[in-house]
C-alpha positions in Angstrom: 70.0 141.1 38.4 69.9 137.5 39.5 70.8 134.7 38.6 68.8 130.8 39.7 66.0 133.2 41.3 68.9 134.3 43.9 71.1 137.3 44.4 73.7 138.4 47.3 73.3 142.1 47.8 75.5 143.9 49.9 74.3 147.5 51.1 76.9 149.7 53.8 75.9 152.7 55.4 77.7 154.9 53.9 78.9 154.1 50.9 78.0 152.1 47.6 77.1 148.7 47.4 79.1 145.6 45.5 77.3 144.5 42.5 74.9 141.1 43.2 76.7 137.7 43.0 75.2 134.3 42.7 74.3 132.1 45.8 73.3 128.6 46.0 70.0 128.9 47.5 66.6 130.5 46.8 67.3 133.0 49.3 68.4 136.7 48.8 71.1 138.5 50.8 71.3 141.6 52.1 73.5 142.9 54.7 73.8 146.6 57.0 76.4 148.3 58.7 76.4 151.1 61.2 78.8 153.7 61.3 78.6 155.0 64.5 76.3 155.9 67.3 76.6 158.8 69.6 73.9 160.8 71.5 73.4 164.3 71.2 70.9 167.4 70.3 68.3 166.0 67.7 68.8 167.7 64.1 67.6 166.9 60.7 70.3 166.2 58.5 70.7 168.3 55.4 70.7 165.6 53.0 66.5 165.0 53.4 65.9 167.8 51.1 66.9 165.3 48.6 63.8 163.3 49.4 61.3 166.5 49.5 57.8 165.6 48.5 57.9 162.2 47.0 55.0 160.6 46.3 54.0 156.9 46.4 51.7 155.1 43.8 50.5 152.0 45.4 49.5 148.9 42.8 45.6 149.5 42.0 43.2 147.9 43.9 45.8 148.3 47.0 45.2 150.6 49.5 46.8 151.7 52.9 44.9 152.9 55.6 47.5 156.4 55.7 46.0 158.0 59.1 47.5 161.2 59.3 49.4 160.9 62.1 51.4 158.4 60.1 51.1 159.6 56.8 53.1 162.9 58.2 56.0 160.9 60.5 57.2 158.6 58.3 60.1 157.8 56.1 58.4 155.1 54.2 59.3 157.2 50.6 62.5 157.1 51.4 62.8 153.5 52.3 61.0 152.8 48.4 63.4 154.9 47.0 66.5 153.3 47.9 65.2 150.0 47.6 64.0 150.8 44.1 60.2 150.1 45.6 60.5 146.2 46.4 59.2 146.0 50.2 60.9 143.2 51.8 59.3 142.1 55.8 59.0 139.2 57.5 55.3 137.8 57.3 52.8 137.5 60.1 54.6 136.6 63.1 51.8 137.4 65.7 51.2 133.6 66.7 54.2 132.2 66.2 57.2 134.6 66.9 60.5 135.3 65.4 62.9 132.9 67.5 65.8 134.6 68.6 69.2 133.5 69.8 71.8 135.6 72.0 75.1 134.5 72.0 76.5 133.8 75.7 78.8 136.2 77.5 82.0 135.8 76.1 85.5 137.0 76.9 85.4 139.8 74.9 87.8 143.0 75.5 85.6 145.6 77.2 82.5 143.0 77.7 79.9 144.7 79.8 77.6 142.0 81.4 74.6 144.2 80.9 75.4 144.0 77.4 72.3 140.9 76.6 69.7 143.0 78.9 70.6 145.9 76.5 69.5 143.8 73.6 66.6 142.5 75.0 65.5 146.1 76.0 65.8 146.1 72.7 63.5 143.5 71.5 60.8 144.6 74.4 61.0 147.6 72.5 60.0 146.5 68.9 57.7 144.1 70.4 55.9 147.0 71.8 55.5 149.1 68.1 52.4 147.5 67.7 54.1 145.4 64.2 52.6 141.7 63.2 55.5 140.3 64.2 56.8 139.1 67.3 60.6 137.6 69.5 60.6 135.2 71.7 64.2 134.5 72.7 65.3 130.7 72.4 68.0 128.9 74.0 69.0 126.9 71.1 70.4 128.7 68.7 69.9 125.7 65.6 66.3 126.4 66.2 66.5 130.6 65.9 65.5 132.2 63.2 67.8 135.4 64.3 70.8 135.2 65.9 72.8 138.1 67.8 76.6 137.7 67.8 79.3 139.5 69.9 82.7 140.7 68.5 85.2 143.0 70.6 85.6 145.3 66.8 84.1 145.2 63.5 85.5 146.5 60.4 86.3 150.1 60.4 84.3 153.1 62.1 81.2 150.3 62.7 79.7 149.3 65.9 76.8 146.9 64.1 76.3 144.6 61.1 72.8 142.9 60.0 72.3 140.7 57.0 69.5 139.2 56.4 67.7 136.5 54.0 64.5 136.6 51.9 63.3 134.5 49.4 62.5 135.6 46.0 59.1 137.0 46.6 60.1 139.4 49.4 59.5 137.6 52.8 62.8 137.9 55.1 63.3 134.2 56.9 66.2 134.6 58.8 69.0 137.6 60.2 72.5 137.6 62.5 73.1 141.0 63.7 76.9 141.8 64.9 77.2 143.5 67.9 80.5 145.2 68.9 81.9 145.7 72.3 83.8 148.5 71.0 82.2 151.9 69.1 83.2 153.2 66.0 85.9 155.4 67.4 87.3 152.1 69.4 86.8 153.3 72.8 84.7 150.7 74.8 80.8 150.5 74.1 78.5 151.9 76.6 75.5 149.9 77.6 73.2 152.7 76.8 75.0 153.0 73.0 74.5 149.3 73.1 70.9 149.3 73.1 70.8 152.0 70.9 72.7 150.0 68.1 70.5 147.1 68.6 67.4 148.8 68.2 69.1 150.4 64.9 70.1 146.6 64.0 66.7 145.4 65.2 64.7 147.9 62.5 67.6 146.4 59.9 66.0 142.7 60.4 62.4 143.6 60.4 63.1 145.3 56.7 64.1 148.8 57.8 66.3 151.0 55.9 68.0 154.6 56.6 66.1 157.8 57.4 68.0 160.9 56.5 66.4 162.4 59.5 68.7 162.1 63.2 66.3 162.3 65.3 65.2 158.5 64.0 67.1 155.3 65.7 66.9 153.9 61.8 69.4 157.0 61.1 72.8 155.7 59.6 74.5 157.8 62.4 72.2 157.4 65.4 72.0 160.1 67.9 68.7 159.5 70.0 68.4 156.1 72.4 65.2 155.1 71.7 62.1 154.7 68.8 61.0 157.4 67.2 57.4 158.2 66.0 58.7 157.9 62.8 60.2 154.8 63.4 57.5 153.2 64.5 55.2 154.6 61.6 57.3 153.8 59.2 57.4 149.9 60.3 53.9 149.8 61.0 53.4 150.7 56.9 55.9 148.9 55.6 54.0 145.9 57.0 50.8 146.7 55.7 52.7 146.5 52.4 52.5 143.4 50.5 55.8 142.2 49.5 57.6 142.7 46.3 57.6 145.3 43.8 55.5 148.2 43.9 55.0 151.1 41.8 56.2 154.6 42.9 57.2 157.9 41.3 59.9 160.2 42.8 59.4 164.1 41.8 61.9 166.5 42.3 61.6 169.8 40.6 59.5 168.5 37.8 61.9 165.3 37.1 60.9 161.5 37.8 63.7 160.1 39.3 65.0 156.9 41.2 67.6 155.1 42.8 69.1 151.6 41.6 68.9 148.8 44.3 72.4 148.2 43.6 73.5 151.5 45.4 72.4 153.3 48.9 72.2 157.2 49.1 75.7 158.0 50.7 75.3 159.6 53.9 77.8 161.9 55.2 79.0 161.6 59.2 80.4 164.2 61.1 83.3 163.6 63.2 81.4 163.1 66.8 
């Protein structure tokens, strides 16, 4: 799976992922794309009946704290499942926060100037989910830890790219997320899809995956504006998760099943 205790591993929204290659470093890889974002009636999308009723088995000894409110809004089973149950997060960040660089306003076709308050919206945002972790935005960006870059179009049908880095044992160290000033159907970006993307992006870099459900921002094709319940449930387990491998056990119609880190369930996107 790796080779020198490293591995690139590149996951896209919607379809499967490139087998690992070797990097230089200790660090792992992994990199996100969006598809699209629009905003319209909340729906749960067909393809979570192919998560039904999972269940987690935690390492012995380890035990979470699964109030009820969160044990029923989450997608924390289906963020195991995909990433074949290694939990990857960012550690304690409380006292000394993530550092976080914007890039400048550029001359970009169809730049917005409210495009960087959109992003920090953002960041208020996940600072306000309760996590460990923390941003504080930083003018220098050889001194972030995560940096936010602006293109005026990404590869096809995306509006958003994150990759971030981990070492070996599971804690992410660094991320870029790639904003677009363009959406995925190349007409210009609205600052309100904008902030919407980032928060999507955002959840990418703290060690979010997909939910199969719409009415989460962490959905590969976002229709809501703002955290979900969910969203924030999910986060707030995944980081009372130690990092690494844990054990868990998918059950679907009598059948233990699970899915290989090397490939993301494929999500299919309506036309908007």
């Amino acid at each position: 799976m790796h080779r020198s205790g490293s591995f690139l591993l590149v996951l896209l929204c919607t379809v499967t992922v490139s087998a690992p290659s070797a990097l230089m470093s200790q660090d792992a890889a992994a990199a996100y794309s969006i598809r699209t974002v629009h905003f319209a009636t909340p729906f749960t999308s067909p393809t979570a009946a192919a998560y039904r009723a999972p269940s987690v088995r935690l390492p012995l000894g380890y035990d979470v704290d699964f109030e009820e409110n969160i044990s029923t809004q989450n997608y924390l089973d289906e963020l195991l499942v995909a990433r074949d149950s290694v939990v990857r997060r960012w550690a304690d960040r409380r006292d000394e926060p993530i550092r976080v660089w914007i890039q400048p306003a550029r001359s970009l076709d169809s730049w917005d100037p409210m495009f960087p308050e959109m992003v920090l919206q953002a960041l208020d945002e996940w600072d306000a989910a309760g996590l460990p972790v923390r941003f504080k935005v930083v003018a220098d960006s050889a001194s972030a830890e995560t940096h936010f870059i602006w293109v005026d179009h990404l590869g096809q049908d995306e509006s958003g790219r994150t990759v971030w880095w981990s070492t070996s044992r599971g804690w992410i160290t660094r991320a870029r997320i790639t904003l677009s000033t363009h959406a995925s159907d190349g007409l210009p970006q609205t600052a309100k899809a904008l902030r919407a993307v980032a928060l999507h992006e955002i959840g990418h870099a703290l060690g979010l995956g997909h939910s199969n459900d719409a009415r989460n921002i962490m959905a590969a094709w976002v229709e809501v504006a703002e955290l979900s319940d969910a969203d924030r449930n999910t986060a707030t387990l995944l980081y009372r998760m130690p990092v690494g491998r844990v054990s868990s056990t998918v059950t679907e119609a009598g059948s233990t099943s699970g899915v290989s880190p090397r490939q993301e369930q494929p999500v299919s996107n309506k036309a908007p």
